[in-house]
N, C-alpha and C positions, 0 to 999 in steps of 0.2 A: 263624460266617459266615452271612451271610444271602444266598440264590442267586435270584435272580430271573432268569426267561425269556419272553420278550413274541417272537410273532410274528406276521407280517401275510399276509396273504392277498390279492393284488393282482389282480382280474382287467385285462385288457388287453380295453378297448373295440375293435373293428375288425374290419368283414367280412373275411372268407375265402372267394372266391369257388373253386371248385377247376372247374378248365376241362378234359373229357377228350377224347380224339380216336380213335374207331376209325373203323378201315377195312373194308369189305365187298365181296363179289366182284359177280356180278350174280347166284347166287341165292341172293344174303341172308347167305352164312356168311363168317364170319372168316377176313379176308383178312392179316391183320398179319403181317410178313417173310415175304408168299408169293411166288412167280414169277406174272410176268403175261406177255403176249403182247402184239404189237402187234394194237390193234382191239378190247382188253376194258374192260369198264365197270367205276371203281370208284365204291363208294357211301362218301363218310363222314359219320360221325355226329361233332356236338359236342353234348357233354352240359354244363350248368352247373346249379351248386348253391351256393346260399350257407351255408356251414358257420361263419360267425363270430357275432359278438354282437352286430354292427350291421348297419343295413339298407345295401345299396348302393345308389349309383346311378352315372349314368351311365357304364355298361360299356359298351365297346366291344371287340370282338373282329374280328381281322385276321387274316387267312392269306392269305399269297400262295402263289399254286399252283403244285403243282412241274414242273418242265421238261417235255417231253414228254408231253406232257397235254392233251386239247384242252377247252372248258368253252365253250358256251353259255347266255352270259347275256340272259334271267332264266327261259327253259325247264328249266335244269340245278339249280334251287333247287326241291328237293323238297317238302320241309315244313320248317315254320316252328312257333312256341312258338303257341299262343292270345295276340291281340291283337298281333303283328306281322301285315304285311299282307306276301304277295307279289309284289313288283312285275311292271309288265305291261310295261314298255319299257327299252332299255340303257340309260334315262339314271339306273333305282333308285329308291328313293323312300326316306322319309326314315329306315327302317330297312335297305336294305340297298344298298349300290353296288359296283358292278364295275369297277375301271380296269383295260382291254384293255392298257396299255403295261406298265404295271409287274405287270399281273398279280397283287395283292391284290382280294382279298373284302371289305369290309366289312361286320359288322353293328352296329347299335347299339341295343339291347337296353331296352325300358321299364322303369322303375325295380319295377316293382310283382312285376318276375318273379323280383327279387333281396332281396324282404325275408327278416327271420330265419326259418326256418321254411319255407317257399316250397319245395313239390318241384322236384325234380331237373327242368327244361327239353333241351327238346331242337333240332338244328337237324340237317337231312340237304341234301346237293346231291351231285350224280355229276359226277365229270370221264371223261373217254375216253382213253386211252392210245392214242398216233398210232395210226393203220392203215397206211400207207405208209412206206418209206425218209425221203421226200424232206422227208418233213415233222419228222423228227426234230430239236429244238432242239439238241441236244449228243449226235452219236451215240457218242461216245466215255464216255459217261455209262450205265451201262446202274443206274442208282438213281430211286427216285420215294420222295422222302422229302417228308412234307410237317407243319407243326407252325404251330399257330393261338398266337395273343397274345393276351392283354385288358388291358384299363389301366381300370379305375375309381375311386372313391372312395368315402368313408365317409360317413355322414351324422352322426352325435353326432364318430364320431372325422374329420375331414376331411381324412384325408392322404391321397394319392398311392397305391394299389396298382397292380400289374400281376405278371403270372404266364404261363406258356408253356403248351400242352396237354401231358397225358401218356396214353398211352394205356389206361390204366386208375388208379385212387386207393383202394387197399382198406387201412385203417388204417394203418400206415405204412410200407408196402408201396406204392410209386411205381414205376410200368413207364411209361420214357420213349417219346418217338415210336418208331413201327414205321418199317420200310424196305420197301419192295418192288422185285422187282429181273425189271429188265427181262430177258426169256429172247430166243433165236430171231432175235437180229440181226445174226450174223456178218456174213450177205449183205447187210447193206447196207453196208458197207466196199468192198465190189469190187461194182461194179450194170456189166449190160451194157445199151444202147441199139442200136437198129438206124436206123440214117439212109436212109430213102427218097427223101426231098425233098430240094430242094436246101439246105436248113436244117434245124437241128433246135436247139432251145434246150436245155441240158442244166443240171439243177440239182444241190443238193450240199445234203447238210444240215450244220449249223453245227458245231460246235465243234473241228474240227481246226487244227493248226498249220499244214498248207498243202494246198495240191490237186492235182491233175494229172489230163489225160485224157490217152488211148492209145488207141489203134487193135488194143491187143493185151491181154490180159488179164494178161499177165507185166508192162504195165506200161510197157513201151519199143517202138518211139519216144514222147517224150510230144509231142502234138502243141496242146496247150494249160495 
């Protein structure tokens, strides 16, 4: 008998962009599933790298920001890659925009920062974690989880990618998003007010199943 064995060797043409996300406190160290307080600054970094065999292009990367968190845009965009530009007004410019309703970030990324080879890029912006009760989106939420997208393409291979951030990528070793978790808000579940005037407008932050005010701390009578 005669045994003959033939194999092939197939590489698979197509970028691999790997998108990371940490988080920082405000003096610079590692913030990832720490406690924060209402009124502390975080800083995040997203890193990209293209680790595939082809060049990318047109990446865009999204994050919308998490609840209770407040983000001035375009003061609150730190730093940016070489040859993205910082925009000076909320309306963005053609690398980066903000929509206030839905609360995503956009960036979209020049082709030249994703060919093969191309170091590791960086992008930093700080949001704020409320300072006050009232301002709390969902007090009953005490998480600040937050995780970026990208969708780009290939250029030889021209299909379709996209990928989620993870908070670090050390060979294949994947540490997903971090959480950070709100501390120190019991007190805003029960707030007292004092009525001098003959009005007083009384506010409530979101996310409960219903409301009530008192005149009493226990709660009853409810008088709205």
């Amino acid at each position: 008998y005669l045994y003959y064995f033939m194999a092939f060797s197939v590489d698979i043409i197509a970028p691999k962009v790997l998108l990371t996300k940490e988080v920082k406190d405000a003096s610079n160290n590692d913030a990832s599933n720490a406690d924060v307080h209402l009124g502390d600054v975080l800083t995040y970094e997203l890193g990209f790298e293209n680790e595939g065999n082809d060049n990318a292009r047109s990446y865009v990367i999204t994050d919308e920001l998490p609840i209770n968190t407040e983000f001035n845009f375009p003061a609150d965009i730190l730093t940016l890659p070489t040859g993205m530009t910082k925009p000076t007004t909320a309306a963005g410019n053609s690398y980066v925009q903000y929509n206030p309703t839905t609360r995503v970030l956009t960036f979209n990324v020049p082709n030249n920062l994703l060919e093969i080879n191309d170091p590791k890029s960086q992008i930093r912006f700080k949001v704020k974690v409320v300072d006050d009760c009232s301002k709390l989106t969902n007090a009953c939420s005490n998480l600040i989880k937050n995780t970026a997208y990208s969708n780009y393409l290939g250029t030889n291979n021209t299909g379709t990618f996209n990928d989620q951030s993870y908070t670090s990528v050390s060979g294949c070793t994947i540490v997903p998003q971090s959480t950070n978790f709100l501390v120190g808000v019991d007190a805003c579940k029960n707030r007292r007010q004092e009525m001098c005037g003959a009005s007083l407008t009384i506010s409530a932050s979101g996310g409960y199943k219903s409301y009530s005010w008192s005149t009493s701390s226990t709660g009853s009578p409810v008088i709205g």
